[in-house]
N, C-alpha and C positions, 0 to 999 in steps of 0.2 A: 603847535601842540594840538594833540588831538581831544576834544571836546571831551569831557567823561561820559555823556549822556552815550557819543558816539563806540567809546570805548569797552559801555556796556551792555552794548549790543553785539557788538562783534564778539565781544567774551560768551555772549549768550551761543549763539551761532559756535565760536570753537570751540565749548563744550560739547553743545548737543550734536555735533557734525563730527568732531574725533572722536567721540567713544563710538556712532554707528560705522565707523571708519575702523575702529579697532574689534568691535566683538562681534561685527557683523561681515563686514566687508573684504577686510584685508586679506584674507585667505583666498579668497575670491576673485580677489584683482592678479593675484598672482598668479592662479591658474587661470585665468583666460590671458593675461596680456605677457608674463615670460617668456621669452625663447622665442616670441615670435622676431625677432632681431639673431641673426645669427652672423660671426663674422670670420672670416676663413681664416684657417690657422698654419695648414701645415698639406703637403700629398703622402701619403703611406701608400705601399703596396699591399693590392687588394688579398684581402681574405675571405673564406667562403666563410657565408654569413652576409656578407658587407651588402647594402643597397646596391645594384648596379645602377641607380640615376645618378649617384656621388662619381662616379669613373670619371676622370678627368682624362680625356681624350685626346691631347694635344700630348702630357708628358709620358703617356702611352704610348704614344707611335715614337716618342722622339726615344726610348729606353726598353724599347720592346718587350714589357713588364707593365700589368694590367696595374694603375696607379689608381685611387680615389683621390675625392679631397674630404679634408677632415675640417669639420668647424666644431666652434664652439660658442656657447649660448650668450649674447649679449644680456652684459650683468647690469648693463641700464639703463634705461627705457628713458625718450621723452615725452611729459605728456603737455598739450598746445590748451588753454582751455579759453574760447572764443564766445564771448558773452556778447548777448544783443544787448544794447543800453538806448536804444532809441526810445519815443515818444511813450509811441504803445506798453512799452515795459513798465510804468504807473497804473495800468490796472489793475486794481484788484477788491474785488467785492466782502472777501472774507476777510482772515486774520492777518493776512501778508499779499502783496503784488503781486506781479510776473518777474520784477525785478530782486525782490527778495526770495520767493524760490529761486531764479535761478543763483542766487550766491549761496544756499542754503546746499543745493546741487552740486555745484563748483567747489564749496568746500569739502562736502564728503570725496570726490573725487580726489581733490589734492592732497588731503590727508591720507586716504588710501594709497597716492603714488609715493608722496614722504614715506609712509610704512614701510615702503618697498625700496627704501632708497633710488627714487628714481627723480628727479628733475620735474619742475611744475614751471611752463609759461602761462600769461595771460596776455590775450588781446581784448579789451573793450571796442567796438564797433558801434557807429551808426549807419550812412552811408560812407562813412571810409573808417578804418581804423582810427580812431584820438589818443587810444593808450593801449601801451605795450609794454610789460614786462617780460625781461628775457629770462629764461627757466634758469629755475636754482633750484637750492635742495634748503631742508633746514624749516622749523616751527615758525622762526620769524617771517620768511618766506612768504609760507601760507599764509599766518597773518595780516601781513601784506597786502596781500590779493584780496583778502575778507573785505577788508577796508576798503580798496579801489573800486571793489562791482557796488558796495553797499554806497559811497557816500561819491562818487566819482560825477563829477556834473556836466553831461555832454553837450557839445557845441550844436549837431543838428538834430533836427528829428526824427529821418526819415532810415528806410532802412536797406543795405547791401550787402547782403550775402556773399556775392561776388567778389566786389573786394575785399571783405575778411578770408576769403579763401585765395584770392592772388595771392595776399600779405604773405601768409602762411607757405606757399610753394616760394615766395621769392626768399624770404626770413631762414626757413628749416629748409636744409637741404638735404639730410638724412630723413629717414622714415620717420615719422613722431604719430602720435597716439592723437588724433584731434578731436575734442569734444565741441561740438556748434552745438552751446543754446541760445533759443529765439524761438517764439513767436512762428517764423517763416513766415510774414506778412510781408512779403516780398514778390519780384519778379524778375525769369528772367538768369536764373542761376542752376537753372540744371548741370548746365554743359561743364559749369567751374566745380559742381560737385562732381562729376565725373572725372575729372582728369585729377583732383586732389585727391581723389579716394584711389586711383590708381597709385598716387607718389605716398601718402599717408594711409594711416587706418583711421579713415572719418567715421565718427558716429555721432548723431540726431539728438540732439533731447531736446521736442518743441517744447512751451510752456506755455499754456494755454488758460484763461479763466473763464465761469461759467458765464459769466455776461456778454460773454463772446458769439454765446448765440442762444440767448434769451434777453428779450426785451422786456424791462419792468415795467406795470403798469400806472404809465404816470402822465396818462392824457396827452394833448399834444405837446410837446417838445423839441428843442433846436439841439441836434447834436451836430457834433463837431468830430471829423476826423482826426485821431491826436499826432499822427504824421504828415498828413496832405493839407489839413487845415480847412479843407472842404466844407462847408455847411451846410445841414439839410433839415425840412421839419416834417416830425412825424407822430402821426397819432399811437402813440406806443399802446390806446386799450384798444385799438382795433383788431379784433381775434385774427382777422383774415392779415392784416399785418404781422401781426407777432406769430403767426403760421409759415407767414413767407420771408422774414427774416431767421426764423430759426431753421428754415429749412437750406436756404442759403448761404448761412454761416457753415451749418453740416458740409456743404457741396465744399463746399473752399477746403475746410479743416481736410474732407479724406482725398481733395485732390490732391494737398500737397503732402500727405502720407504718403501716397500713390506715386508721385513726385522722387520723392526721399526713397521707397523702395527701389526706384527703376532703375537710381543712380545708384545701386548699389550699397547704401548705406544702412547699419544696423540704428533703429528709432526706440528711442525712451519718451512714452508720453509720461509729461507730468503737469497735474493743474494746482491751480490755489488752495481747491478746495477740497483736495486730497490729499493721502498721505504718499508719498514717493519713493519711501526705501524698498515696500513691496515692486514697483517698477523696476528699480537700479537693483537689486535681486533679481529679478527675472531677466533682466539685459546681461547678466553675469552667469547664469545656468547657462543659457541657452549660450553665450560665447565660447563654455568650457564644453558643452555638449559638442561644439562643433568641432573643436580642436578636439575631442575624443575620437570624433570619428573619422578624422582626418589622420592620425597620430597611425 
């Protein structure tokens, strides 16, 4: 039985994540992610008007009668939702973690694909996969998942990008929608995001918080790696330190932007210490803008 304490939080979360799923979002999801699945139905003979790229040129030459092919719009989508649950996902300076935005994240998403009658998996990840639900539809569903990223207790700490994206090319073999949130405090997985975003539509949403590169001023101190385990001491009020850790946190943060772009994939930043629906809006303009202009 699930704990009340645990039960009301997660209610907390499907409130406030289904209604921005429903008065904000769902419109939204449906024109950037519809139709992009289309599946072949039928050849008809060409009419002026018709695309010449649809010509199907094989029952052309074999009927001497310019033929197309006709499709029709896949009515439902899968969407993969691949949450980082390692070490680092514990931090968090303000009102919630890296770990609790990204379920916060995850559920406006899955609630938006529910809308749309479309299917919801989750993978939880450290360095390999630990949990995997296989997509379904339905309130309970999502619920489900709420609970898994919020209260799910991982075996390691550390983190692989890599293998959450094998998981995914080996698991879905159809096109599916893949959402990677993490951190990206990893290395090492460029090339896996390249060949998944050819077989999927991957999209990014790091989750990042602001202690991530800002040092508090709290004299010397032993910090600890929360995935490597590494330990180090440092004077966190030395100006000239807290100059060259935040400038070096910066480096990392837009290298692997820069990273995420090259491979192709559309990025959602989101931190603790902000609000994220303005982000997951702006990730959804710009995906309908693009299918506009492609259209």
């Amino acid at each position: 039985m699930i704990p009340r304490e645990y039960l009301r939080k997660i209610r907390q979360i499907e409130v406030r994540t289904n209604r921005l799923a429903q008065e904000m979002l769902a419109g939204a999801y449906h024109s950037a992610f519809k139709g992009r699945g289309m599946d072949f139905e039928e050849v008809r003979e060409y009419q002026i008007g018709d695309d010449v790229r649809t010509i199907d040129w094989n029952v052309s030459a074999r009927t001497g009668v310019t033929h197309i092919k006709k499709y029709r719009e896949e009515r439902e989508l899968t969407m993969v939702i691949l949450v980082d649950v390692s070490a680092s996902g514990v931090i968090g300076t303000g009102v919630q973690s890296k770990r609790d935005l990204a379920a916060e994240i995850a559920s406006v998403l899955a609630f938006s694909a529910m809308r749309n009658s479309d299917r919801v998996g989750l993978g939880l990840f450290t360095d390999e996969v630990e949990q995997f639900i296989p997509a379904r539809k339905g309130r309970a569903h999502v619920f489900r998942l709420i609970h898994e990223i919020l209260f799910y207790e991982p075996e390691g700490t550390r983190t692989s990008c890599q293998q959450a994206l094998h998981f995914v090319n080996h698991v879905f073999p159809r096109r599916a929608i893949v959402f990677l949130i993490s951190d990206f405090i990893d290395q090492g997985y460029e090339k896996a995001l390249k060949i998944t975003n050819q077989r999927h539509d991957v999209i990014a949403v790091q989750i990042s918080d602001p202690s991530e590169t800002t040092l508090p001023d709290a004299g010397w101190v032993t910090m600890e790696d929360a995935e490597t385990g590494e330990v180090i001491e440092v004077n966190t009020s030395d100006p000239a330190v807290q100059s060259r850790y935040r400038e070096a946190a910066l480096a990392q943060k837009e290298n692997r932007r820069r990273m995420l772009q090259r491979a192709g994939l559309d990025l959602i930043e989101a931190a603790t210490d902000q609000p994220y629906l303005i982000e997951l809006q702006n990730f959804f303009e710009r995906r309908i803008l693009a299918r506009s202009s492609y259209a």
